[in-house]
DRENDO-1510 file (C-alpha; in Angstrom, 1 decimal, always signed):
<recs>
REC; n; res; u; v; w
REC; 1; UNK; +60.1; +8.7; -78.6 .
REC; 2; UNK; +60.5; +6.2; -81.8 .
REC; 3; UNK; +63.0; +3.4; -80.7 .
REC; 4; UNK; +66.3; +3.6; -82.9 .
REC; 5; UNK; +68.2; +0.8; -84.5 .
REC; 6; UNK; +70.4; +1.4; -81.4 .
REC; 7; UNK; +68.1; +0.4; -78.5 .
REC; 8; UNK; +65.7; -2.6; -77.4 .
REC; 9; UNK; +62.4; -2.9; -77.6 .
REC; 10; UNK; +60.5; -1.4; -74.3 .
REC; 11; UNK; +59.0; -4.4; -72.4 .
REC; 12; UNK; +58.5; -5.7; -69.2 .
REC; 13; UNK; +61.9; -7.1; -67.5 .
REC; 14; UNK; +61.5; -10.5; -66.9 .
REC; 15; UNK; +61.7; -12.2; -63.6 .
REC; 16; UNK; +65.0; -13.0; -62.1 .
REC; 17; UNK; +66.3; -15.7; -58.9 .
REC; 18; UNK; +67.4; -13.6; -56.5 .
REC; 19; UNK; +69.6; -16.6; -55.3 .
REC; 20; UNK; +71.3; -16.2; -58.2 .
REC; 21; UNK; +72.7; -12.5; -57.8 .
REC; 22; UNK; +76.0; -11.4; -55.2 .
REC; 23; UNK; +76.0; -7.5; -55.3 .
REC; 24; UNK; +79.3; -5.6; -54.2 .
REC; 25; UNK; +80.2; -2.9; -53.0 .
REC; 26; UNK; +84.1; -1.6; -52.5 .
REC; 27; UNK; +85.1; +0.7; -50.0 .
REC; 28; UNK; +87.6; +2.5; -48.3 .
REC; 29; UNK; +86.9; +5.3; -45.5 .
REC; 30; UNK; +83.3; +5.8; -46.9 .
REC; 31; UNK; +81.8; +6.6; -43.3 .
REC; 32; UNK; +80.1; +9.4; -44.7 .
REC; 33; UNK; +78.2; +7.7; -47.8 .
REC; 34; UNK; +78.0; +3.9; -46.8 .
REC; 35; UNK; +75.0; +3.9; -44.9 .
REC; 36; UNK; +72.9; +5.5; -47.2 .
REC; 37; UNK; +74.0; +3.9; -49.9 .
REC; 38; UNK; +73.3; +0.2; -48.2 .
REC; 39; UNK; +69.3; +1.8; -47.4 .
REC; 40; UNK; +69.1; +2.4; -50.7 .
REC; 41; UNK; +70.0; -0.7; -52.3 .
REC; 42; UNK; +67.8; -2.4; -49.7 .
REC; 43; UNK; +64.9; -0.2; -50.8 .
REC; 44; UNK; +62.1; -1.3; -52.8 .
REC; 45; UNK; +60.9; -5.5; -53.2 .
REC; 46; UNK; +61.1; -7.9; -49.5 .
REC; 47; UNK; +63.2; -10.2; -52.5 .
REC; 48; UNK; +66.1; -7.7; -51.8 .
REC; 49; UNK; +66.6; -8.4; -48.8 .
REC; 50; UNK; +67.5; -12.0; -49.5 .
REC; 51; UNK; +70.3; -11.6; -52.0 .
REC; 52; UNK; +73.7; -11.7; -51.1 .
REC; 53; UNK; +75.0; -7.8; -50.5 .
REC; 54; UNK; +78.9; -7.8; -49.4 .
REC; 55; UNK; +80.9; -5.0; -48.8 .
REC; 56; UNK; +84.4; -5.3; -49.6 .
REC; 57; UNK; +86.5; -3.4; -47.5 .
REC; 58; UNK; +90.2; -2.0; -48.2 .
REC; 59; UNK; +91.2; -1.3; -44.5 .
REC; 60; UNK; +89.2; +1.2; -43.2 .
REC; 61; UNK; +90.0; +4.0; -40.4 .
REC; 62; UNK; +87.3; +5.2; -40.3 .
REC; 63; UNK; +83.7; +4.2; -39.0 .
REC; 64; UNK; +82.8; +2.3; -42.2 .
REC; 65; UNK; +83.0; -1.4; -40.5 .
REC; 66; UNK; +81.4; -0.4; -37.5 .
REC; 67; UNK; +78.4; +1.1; -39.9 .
REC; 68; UNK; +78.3; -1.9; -42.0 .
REC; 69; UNK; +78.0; -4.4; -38.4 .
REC; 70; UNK; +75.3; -2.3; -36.7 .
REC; 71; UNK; +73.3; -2.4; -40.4 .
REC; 72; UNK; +73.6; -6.4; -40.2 .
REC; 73; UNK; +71.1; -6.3; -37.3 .
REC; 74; UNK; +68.7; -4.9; -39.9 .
REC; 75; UNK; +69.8; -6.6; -43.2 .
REC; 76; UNK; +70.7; -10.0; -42.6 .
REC; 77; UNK; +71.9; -10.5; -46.2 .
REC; 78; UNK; +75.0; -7.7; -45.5 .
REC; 79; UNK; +78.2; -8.9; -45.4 .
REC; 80; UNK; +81.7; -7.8; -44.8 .
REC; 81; UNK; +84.8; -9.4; -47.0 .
REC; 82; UNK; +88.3; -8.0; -45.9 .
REC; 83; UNK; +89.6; -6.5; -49.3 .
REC; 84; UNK; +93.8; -6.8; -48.4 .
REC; 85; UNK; +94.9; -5.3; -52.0 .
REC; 86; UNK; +92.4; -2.5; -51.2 .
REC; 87; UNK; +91.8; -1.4; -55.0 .
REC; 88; UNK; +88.3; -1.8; -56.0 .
REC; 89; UNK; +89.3; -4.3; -59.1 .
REC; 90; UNK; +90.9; -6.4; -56.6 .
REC; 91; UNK; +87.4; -6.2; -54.4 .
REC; 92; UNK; +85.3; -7.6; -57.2 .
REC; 93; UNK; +87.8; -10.0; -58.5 .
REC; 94; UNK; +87.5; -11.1; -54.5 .
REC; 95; UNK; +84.2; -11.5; -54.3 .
REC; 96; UNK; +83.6; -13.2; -57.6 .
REC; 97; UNK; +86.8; -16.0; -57.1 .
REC; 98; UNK; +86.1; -16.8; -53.4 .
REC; 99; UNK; +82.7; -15.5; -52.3 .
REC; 100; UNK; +80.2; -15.8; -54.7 .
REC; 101; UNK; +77.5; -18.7; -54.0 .
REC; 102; UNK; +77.7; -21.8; -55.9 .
REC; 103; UNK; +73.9; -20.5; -57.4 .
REC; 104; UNK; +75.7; -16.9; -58.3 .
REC; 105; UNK; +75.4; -16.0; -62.0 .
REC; 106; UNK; +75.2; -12.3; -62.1 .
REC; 107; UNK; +77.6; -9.8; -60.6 .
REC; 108; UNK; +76.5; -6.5; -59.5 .
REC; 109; UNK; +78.9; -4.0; -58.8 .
REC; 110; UNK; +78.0; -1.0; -56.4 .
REC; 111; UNK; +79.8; +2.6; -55.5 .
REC; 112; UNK; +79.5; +3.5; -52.1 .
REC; 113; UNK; +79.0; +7.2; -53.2 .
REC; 114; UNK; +75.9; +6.3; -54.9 .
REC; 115; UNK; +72.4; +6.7; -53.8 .
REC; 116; UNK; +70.6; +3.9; -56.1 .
REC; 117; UNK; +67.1; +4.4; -57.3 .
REC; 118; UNK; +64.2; +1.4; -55.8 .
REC; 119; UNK; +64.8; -2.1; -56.6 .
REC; 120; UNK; +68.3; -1.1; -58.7 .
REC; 121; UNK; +69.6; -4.5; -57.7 .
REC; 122; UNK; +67.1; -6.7; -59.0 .
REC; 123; UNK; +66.6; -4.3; -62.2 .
REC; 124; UNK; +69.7; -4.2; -63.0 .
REC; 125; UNK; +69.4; -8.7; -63.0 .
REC; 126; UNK; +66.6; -8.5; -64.9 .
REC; 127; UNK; +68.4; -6.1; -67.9 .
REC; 128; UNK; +71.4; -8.3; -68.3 .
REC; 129; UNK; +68.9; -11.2; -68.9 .
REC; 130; UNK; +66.9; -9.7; -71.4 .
REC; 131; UNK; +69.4; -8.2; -73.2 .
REC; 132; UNK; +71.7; -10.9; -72.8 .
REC; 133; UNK; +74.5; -8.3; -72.5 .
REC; 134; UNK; +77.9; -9.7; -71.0 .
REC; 135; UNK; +77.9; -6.0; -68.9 .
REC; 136; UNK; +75.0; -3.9; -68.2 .
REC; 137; UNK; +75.7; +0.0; -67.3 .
REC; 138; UNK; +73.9; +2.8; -65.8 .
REC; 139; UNK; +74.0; +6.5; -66.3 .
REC; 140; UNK; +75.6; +8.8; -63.3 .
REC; 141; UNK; +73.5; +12.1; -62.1 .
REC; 142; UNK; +75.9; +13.8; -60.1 .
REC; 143; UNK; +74.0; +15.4; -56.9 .
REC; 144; UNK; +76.5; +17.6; -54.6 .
REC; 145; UNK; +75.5; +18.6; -51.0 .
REC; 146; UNK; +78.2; +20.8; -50.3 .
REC; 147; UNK; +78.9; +24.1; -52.3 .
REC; 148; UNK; +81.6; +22.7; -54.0 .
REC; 149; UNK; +80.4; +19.5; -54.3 .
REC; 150; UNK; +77.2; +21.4; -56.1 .
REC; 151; UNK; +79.3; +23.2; -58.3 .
REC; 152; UNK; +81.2; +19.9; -59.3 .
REC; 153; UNK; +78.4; +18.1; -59.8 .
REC; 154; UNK; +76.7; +20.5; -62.1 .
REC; 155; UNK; +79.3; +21.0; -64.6 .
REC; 156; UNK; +80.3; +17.1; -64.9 .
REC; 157; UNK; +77.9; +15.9; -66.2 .
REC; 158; UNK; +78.5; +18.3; -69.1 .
REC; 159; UNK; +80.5; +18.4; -72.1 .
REC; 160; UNK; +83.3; +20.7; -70.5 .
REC; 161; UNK; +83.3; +18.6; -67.4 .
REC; 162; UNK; +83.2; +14.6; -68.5 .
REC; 163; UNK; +83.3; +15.1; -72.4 .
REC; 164; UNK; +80.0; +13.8; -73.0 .
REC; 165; UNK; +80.5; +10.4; -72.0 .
REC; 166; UNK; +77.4; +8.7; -72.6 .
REC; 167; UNK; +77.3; +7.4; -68.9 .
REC; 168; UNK; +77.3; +11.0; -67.3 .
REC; 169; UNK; +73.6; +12.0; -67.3 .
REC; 170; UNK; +72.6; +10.0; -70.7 .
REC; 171; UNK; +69.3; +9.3; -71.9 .
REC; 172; UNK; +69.2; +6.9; -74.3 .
REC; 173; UNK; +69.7; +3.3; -74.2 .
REC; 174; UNK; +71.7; +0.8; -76.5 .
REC; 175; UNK; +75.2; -1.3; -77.3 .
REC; 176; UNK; +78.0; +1.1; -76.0 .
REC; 177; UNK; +81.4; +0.9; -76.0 .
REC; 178; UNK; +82.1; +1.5; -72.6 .
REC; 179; UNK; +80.1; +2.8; -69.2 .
REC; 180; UNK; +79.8; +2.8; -65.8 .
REC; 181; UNK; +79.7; -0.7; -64.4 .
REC; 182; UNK; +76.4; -1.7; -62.8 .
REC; 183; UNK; +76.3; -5.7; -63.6 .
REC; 184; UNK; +78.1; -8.4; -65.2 .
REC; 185; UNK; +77.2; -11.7; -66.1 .
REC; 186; UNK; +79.2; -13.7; -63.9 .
REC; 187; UNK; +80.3; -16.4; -66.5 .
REC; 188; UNK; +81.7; -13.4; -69.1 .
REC; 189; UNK; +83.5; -12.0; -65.9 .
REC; 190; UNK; +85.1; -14.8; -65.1 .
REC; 191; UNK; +85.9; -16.1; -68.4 .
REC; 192; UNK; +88.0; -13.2; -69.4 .
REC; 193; UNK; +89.4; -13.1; -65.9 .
REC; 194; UNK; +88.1; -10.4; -64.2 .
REC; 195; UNK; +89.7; -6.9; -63.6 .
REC; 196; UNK; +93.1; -6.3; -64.0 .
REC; 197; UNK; +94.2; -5.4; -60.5 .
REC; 198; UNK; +97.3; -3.4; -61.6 .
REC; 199; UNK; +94.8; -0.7; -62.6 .
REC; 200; UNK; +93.5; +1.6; -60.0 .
REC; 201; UNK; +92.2; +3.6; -61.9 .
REC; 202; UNK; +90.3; +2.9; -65.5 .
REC; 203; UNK; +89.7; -0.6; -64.2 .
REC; 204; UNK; +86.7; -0.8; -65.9 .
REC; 205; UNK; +87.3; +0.6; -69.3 .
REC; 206; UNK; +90.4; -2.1; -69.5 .
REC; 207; UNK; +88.1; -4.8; -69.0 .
REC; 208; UNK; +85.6; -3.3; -71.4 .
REC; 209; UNK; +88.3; -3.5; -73.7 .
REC; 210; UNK; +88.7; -7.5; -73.3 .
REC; 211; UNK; +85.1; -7.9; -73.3 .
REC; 212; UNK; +85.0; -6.9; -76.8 .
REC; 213; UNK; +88.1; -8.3; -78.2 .
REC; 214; UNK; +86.5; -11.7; -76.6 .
REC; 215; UNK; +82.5; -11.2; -78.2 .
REC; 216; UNK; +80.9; -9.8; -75.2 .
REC; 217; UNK; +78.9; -6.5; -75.9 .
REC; 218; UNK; +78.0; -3.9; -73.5 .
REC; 219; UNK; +74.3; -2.1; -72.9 .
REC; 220; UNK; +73.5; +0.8; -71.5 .
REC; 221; UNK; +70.2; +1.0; -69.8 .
REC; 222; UNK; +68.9; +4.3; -69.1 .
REC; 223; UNK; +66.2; +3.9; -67.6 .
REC; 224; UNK; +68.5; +2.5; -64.4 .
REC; 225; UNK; +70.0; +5.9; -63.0 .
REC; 226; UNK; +72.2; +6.3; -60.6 .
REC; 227; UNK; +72.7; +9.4; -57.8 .
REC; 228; UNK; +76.3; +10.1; -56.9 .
REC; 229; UNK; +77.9; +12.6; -54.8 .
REC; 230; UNK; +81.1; +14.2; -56.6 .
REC; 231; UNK; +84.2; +14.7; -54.5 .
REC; 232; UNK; +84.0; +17.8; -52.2 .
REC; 233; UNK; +87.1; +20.2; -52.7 .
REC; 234; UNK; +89.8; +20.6; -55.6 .
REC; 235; UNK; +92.6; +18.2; -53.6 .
REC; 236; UNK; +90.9; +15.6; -53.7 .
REC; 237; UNK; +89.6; +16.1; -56.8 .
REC; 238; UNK; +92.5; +16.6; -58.7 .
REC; 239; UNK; +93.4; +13.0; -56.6 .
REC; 240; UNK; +90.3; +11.0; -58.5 .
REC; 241; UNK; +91.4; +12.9; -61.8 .
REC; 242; UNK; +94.9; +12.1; -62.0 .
REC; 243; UNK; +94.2; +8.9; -61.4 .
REC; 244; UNK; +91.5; +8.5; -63.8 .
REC; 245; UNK; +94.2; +10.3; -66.6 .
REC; 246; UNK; +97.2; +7.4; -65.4 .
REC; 247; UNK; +94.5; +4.9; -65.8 .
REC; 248; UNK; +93.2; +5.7; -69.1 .
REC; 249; UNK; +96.9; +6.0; -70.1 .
REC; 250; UNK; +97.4; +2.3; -69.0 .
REC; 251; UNK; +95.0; +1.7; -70.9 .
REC; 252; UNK; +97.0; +3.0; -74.1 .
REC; 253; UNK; +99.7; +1.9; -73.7 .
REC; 254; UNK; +98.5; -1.9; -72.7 .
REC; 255; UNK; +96.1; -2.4; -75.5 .
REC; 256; UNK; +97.0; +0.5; -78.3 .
REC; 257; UNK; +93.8; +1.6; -78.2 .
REC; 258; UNK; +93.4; +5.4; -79.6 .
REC; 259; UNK; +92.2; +8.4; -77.2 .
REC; 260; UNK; +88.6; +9.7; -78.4 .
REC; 261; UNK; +88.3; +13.3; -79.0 .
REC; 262; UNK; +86.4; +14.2; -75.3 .
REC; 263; UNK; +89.9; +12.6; -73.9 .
REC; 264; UNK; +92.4; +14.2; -76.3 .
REC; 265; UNK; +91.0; +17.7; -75.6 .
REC; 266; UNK; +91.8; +18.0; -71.8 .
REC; 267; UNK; +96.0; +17.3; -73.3 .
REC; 268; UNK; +95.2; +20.0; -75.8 .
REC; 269; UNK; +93.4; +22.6; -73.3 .
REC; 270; UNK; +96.4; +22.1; -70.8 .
REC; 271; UNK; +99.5; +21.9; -72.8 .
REC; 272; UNK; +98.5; +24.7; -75.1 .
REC; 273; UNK; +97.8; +27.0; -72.1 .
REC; 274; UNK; +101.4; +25.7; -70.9 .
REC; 275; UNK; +102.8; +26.2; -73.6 .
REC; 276; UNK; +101.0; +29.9; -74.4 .
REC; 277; UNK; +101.9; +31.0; -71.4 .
REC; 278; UNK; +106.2; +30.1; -71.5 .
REC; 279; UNK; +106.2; +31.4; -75.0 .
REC; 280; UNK; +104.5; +34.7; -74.1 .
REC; 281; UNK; +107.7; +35.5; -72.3 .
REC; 282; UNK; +109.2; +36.0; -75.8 .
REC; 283; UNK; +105.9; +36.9; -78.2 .
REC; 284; UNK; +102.7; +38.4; -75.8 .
REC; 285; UNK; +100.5; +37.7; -77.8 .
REC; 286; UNK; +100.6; +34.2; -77.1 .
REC; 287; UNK; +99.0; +34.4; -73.6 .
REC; 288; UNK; +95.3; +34.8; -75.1 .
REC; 289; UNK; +95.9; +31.3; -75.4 .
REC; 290; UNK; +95.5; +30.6; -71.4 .
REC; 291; UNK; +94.2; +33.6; -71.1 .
REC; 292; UNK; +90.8; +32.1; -74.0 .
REC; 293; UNK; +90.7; +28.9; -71.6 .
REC; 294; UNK; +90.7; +30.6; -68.0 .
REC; 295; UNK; +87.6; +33.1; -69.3 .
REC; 296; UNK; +86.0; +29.6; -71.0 .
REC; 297; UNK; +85.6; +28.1; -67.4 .
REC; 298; UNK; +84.8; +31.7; -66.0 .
REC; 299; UNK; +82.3; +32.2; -68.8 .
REC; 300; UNK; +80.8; +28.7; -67.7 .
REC; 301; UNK; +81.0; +28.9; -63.7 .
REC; 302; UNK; +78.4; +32.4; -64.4 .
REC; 303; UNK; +76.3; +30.5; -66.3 .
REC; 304; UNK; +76.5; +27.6; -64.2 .
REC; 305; UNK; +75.5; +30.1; -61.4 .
REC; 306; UNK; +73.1; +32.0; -62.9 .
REC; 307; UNK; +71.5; +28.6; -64.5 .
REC; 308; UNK; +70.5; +27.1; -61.1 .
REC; 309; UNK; +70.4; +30.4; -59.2 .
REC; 310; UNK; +73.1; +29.6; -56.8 .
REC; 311; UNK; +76.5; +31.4; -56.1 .
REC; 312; UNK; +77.4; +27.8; -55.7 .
REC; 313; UNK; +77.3; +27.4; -59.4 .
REC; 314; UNK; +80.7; +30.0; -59.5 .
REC; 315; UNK; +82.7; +26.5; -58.5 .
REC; 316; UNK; +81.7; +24.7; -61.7 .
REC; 317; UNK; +84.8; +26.5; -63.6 .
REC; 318; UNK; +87.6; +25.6; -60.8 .
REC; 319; UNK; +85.9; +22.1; -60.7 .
REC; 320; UNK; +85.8; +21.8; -64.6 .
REC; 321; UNK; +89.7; +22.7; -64.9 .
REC; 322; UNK; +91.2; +20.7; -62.3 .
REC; 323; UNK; +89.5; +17.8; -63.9 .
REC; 324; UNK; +91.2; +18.7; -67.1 .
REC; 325; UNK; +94.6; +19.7; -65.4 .
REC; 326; UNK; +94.6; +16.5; -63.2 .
REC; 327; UNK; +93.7; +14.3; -65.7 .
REC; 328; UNK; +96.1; +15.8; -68.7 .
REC; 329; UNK; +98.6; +15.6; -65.8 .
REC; 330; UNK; +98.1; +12.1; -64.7 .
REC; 331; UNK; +98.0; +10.8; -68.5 .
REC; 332; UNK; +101.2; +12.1; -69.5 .
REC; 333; UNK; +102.9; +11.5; -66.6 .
REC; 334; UNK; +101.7; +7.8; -67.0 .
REC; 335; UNK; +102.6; +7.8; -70.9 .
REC; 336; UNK; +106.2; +9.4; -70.4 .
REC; 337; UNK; +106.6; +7.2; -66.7 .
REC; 338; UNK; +105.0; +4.2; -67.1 .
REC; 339; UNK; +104.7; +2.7; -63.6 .
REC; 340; UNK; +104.1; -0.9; -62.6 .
REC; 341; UNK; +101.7; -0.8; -59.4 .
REC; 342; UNK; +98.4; +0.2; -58.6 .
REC; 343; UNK; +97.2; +2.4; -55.5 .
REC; 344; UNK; +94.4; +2.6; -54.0 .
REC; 345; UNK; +92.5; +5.4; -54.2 .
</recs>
């Protein structure tokens, strides 16, 4: 494929210090994921296993810290850093203030529902210094291994589940707005001070948002994927979503920036329906206005279904609407009601 004025040049990455990486990784009851996400970070080059791997932890009850202590055993370069303000903005900021080694000059952020492809760590070094990007991001394949979690995972990464972002499942490379956090140059991080830790939620868009108001630029490198397991049921979706919606809200309202179309729509689909549905107590008619969305994500569950030949697939509408509902939801409850704390999520 011809290279567009958009992307760099394909080359060899060049060689980075291990010494001078700390990689992160927030979590908070992550029993399930943390393990395998640690193996797979520690997959691929013996140089891995000698940079600095911490996981910052908001106060666990579950087996998480017991997981990460018997793992030390193995990785002698894993750490545990007691994350008190439990948000993940708060675990980086952490980790970058008061634990990062004197030689530290990149910062790589990890998700403890991610399985990460061989030698992820030191690719993702090696991008940020040839590009000389102040923030490197990845693309997200979601991978579920329940039913619902497969039914989640297949519509997200699609137009009527994330909006298109160009982090969910995208191919190409190039300067991008915004992404999914995978490394920052330390100096640029620091510089503009880190996360804001009043956001929960959005963190990362916010500090995209000062990156570029400060010069920094952001590249998204698509040929580092990650694998990521969606949540499981619609509660705690709708959690994730609501808080993403609040957050990007924050976001708004701190910095005036303007809501792209993929974010807009999810207000549009819900309050319409709302609104369709109260004022076909007085006109009928107007319920083929919920009535046009409900068969949209019905319409797209039997495809999903029939697409990867799984009755699993039938979730992919539910999943697809709580995201909008949740988010729409969170958003305007944030835009009417600003709050003026963070919490975890």
């Amino acid at each position: 494929m011809a290279e567009t004025e958009n992307q760099m040049p394909a080359r060899a990455r060049s060689e980075v210090d291990p010494a001078t990486i700390l990689a992160v990784i927030p979590a908070l009851n992550e029993a399930r994921h943390i393990e395998a996400c640690i193996r797979s970070l520690m997959t691929g080059s013996p140089e891995l296993r000698t940079v600095p791997l911490l996981v910052a932890d908001g106060g666990s009850a579950d087996d998480t810290v017991a997981i990460i202590e018997r793992l030390k055993g193995e990785f002698p370069n894993l750490g545990v850093i007691h994350n008190l303000k439990r948000l993940q903005s708060a675990a980086l900021n952490l980790a970058a203030t008061v634990h990062a080694p004197d030689a530290a000059r990149i910062l790589l952020r990890c998700d403890a529902h991610s399985i990460y492809p061989e030698n992820f760590i030191l690719d993702v070094a090696r991008s940020l210094s040839d590009t000389g990007a102040a923030s490197l991001v990845v693309p997200m394949d979601a991978e579920g291994e329940t039913c619902f979690e497969k039914g989640n995972a297949w519509i997200v990464d699609t137009p009527l589940g994330s909006g298109g972002a160009v982090h969910r499942g995208g191919n190409v490379s190039g300067w991008v707005d915004h992404g999914h956090h995978a490394g920052f140059d330390l100096a640029w991080f620091r510089r503009i001070g880190g996360y804001d830790e009043s956001f929960s939620h959005n963190e990362d868009a916010e500090y995209d948002v000062r990156l570029g108001k400060a010069g920094g630029r952001v590249y998204l490198d698509a040929s580092i994927r990650i694998r990521y397991t969606p949540r499981g049921d619609v509660a705690r979706l709708a959690k994730q979503y609501y808080g993403y919606g609040k957050g990007r809200a924050r976001n708004v309202l701190k910095h005036g920036s303007r809501l792209k179309m993929r974010q807009a729509l999810p207000i549009t689909m819900v309050a319409g329906s709302l609104a369709g549905l109260l004022a076909s107590l007085v006109y009928p008619p107007a319920v083929l206005i919920p009535l046009t969305y409900v068969t949209t994500l019905t319409l797209a569950s039997v495809y999903v279904a029939w697409k990867h030949k799984s009755a699993c697939g039938l979730y992919a509408g539910l999943a697809a609407g709580t995201m909008h509902t949740s988010w729409a939801v969170g958003f305007l409850r944030e835009a009417i009601f600003p709050s003026d704390t963070a919490i975890a999520r």
